[in-house]
N, C-alpha and C positions, 0 to 999 in steps of 0.2 A: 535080487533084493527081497525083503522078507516083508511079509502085506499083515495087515492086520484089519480089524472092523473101528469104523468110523459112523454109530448108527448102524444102519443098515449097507453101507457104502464100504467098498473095502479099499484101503489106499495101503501106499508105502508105511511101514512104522515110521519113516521120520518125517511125516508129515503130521503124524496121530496128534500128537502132543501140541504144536501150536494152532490146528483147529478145533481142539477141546479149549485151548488159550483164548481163541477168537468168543467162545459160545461162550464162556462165564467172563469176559470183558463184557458180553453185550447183556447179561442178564445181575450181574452182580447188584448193580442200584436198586433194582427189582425183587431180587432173590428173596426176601424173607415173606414181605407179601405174596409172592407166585408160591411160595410153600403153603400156607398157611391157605389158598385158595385152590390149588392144587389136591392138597391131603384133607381139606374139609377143616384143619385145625390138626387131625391129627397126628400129625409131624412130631407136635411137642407130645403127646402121650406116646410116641417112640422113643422118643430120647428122653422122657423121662424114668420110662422100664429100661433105658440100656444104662444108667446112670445109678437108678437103686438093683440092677444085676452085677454089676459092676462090683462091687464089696468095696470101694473106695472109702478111705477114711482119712485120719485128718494126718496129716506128715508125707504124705505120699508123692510120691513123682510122676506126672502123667505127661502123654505125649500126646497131643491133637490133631492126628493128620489128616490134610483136606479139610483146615477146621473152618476155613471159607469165615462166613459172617458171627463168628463166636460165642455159639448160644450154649455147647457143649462144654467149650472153654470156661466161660462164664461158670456153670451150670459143676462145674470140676472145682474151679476157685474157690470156688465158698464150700465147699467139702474138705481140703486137704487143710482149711487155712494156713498161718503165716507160716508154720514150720516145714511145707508140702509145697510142692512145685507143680504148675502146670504152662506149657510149652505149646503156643499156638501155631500151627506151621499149617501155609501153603502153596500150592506151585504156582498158582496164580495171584500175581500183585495187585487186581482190582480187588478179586473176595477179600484178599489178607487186608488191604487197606483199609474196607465196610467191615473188618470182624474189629479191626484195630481200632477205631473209631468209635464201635458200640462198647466195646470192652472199657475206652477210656472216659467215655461220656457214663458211664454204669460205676466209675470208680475202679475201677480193677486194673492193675497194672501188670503185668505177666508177658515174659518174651516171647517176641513175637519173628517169626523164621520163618522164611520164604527159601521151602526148599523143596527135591524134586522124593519122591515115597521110595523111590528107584534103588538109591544113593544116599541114605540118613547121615545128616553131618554130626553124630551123636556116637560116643563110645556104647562098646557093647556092655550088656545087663546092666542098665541105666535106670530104665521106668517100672516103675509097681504094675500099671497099665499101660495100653495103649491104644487110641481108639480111631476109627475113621467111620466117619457117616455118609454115606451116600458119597463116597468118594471113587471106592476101590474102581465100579464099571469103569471111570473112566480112565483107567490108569493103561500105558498101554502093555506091559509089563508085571501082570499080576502076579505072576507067579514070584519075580526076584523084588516084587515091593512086598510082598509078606513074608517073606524069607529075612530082609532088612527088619519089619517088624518085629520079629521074633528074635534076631538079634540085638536089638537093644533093649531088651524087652531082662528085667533080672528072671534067673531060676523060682519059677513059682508063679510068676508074672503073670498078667490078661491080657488077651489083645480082643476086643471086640469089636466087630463089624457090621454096622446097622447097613443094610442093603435092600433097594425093592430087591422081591424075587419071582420067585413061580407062583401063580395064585392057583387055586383051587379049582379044578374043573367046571363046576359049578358056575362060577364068577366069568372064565374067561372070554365068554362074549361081551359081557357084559363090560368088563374091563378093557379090551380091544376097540372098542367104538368109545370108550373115554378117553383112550390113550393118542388115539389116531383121526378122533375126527375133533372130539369137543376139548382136548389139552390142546394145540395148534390152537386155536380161535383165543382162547384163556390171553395165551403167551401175544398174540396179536393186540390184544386189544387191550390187555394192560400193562405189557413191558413195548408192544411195539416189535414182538421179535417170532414169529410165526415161525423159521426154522429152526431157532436154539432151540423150541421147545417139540420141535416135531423129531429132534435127536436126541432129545434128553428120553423121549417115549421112546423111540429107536434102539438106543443106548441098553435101558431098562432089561428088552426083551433080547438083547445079545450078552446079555449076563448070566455067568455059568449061575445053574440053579441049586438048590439047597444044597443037594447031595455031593453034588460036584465042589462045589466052595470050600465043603466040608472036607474032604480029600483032597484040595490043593491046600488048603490048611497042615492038615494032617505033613505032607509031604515035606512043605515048608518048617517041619518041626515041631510043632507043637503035639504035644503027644496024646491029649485030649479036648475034642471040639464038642460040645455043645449045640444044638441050635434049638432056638425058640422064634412061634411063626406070629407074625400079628396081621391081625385083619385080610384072615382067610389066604395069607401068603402072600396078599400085596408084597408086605416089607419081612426080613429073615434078620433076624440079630444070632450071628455065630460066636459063640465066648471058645474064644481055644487058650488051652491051660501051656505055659511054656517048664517043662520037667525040668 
């Protein structure tokens, strides 16, 4: 049988997928506030550089994977408006239902797909873009979930990838005693969930780094990756160009 990482835990791969299922059933109600106290706020100054890198304009077809509570989605919709499409998908039915909810209480209406990044129920060269945020770590098959991206992705296409990454020498102590002593306590004491969040920090640091993402990109087809680093490498936005 073939193992993969769970956090720091290495399990079967066919277990990977419904204990990542179990950790955003248990934080989704949670999720935007644990962002927003987590990143100090600056979550939303991530996704709002991936959003004006992004070249998005108004007609456009966008794909939202792992778009979970739909701020990206949102944040896409009033860029393409009515003539342009934007597709909210996730593999978890709790995110997708808090993203569905925020989207339709905000006025926005745009389809909403509960699907696996593995296996895109989408014809190929489809989307202008395509994006995932903080999704890919937990995917257990990264390599044939952006290979799918790049497939439905039209010739000329974007796919970006906002993702924590490698931080800068500098930081990583500093980083390591936030991630591992004072994020756990955070996720206790205001979702109630002590482990989701000591795997979400886990997760983080079992994430191929710049360089590496960069050339599983690359392989996966795109023929030109970009990366741009914010706040000292915390987070890594990869734009890779579909030829």
């Amino acid at each position: 049988m073939s193992s993969t990482h769970f956090g720091f835990e290495t399990v079967d791969e066919s277990q990977k997928a419904s204990r990542v299922r179990g950790v955003f059933d248990s934080v989704a109600s949670k999720y935007d506030i644990m962002n927003d106290l987590m990143s100090m706020g600056l979550h939303r100054a991530w996704k709002a550089y991936t959003i004006a890198a992004s070249g998005v304009r108004e007609g456009h077809k966008v794909l939202d994977i792992a778009g979970g509570t739909g701020d990206l989605s949102l944040a896409f919709a009033k860029r393409v408006g009515e003539r342009g499409m934007v597709v909210h998908t996730d593999i978890n039915e709790a995110m997708l239902g808090t993203g569905r909810d925020r989207l339709v209480n905000a006025g926005v209406m745009l389809p909403t797909t509960l699907c696996d990044a593995e296996k895109l129920p989408f014809p190929s060269d489809t989307f202008d873009i395509v994006t995932v945020a903080f999704g890919l770590r937990n995917m257990t098959h990264k390599d044939a979930a952006l290979k799918e991206m790049c497939r439905v992705l039209k010739p000329g296409g974007r796919l970006l990838v906002l993702e924590f990454s490698k931080v800068a020498k500098p930081l990583e102590k500093a980083y390591d005693w936030y991630s591992f002593k004072l994020l756990p306590k955070i996720g206790k004491v205001v979702a109630n969930d002590e482990d989701s969040y000591r795997y979400l920090a886990e997760s983080i640091r079992m994430h191929p780094d710049q360089a590496t993402l960069k050339t599983m990109m690359k392989d996966a087809g795109f023929g030109h990756v970009d990366v741009h680093n914010m706040t000292g490498g915390v987070v890594a936005l990869h734009m890779g160009l579909k030829c």
